[in-house]
C-alpha positions as CSV (number, residue, x, y, z in Angstrom):
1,X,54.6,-57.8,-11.1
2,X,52.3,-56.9,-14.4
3,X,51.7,-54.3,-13.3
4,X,55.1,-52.3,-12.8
5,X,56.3,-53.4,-16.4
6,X,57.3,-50.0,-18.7
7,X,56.4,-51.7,-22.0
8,X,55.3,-48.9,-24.7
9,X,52.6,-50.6,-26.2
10,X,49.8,-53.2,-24.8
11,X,51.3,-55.3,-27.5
12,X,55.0,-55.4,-26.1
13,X,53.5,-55.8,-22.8
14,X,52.1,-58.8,-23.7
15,X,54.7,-60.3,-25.4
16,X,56.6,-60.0,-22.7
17,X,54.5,-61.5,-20.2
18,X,54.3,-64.1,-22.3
19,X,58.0,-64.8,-22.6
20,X,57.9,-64.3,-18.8
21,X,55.5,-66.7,-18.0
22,X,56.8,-69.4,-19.8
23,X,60.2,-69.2,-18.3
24,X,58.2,-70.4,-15.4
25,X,57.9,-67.5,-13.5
26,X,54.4,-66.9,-11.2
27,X,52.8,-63.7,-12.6
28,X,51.5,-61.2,-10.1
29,X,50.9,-58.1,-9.2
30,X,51.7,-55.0,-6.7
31,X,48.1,-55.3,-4.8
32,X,49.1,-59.0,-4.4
33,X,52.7,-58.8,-3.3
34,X,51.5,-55.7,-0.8
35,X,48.6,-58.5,0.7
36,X,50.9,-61.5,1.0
37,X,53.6,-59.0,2.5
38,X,51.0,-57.7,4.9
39,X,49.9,-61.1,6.1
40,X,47.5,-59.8,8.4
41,X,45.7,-56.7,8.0
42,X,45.0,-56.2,11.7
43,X,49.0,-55.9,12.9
44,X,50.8,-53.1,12.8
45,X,52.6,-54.0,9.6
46,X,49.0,-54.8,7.3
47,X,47.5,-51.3,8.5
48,X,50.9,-49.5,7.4
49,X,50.9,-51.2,4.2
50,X,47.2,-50.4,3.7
51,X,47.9,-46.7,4.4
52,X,50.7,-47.1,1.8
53,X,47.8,-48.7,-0.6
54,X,45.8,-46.1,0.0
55,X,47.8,-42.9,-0.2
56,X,49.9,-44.1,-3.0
57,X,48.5,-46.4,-4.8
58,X,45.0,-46.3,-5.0
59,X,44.6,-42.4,-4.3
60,X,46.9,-41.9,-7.2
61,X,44.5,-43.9,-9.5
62,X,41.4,-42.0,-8.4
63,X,42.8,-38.5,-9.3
64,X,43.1,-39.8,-12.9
């Protein structure tokens, strides 16, 4: 996920991704992996994960 990496600069993030990337692995990120985990956002499951979104996630980023 991109956007979980603890890289100190943009630069070292990058460089990273890159290196990831082309080792073949599928970049993504935590939004992405929470929507193909949820499936469905009408079960049970998708409206827990979109409280987690939310509360955690997104609430978090708005105080900033």
């Amino acid at each position: 996920m991109v956007d979980a990496g603890g890289s100190p600069t943009k630069m070292a993030d990058d460089v990273a991704l890159r290196r990831i990337e082309s080792a073949g692995i599928t970049l993504t990120s935590t939004n992405q992996v929470l929507a193909e985990l949820a499936r469905d956002w009408e079960t049970p499951k998708g409206r827990i994960i979109i409280k987690i979104m939310y509360e955690e996630i997104l609430g978090r980023l708005m105080k900033q």
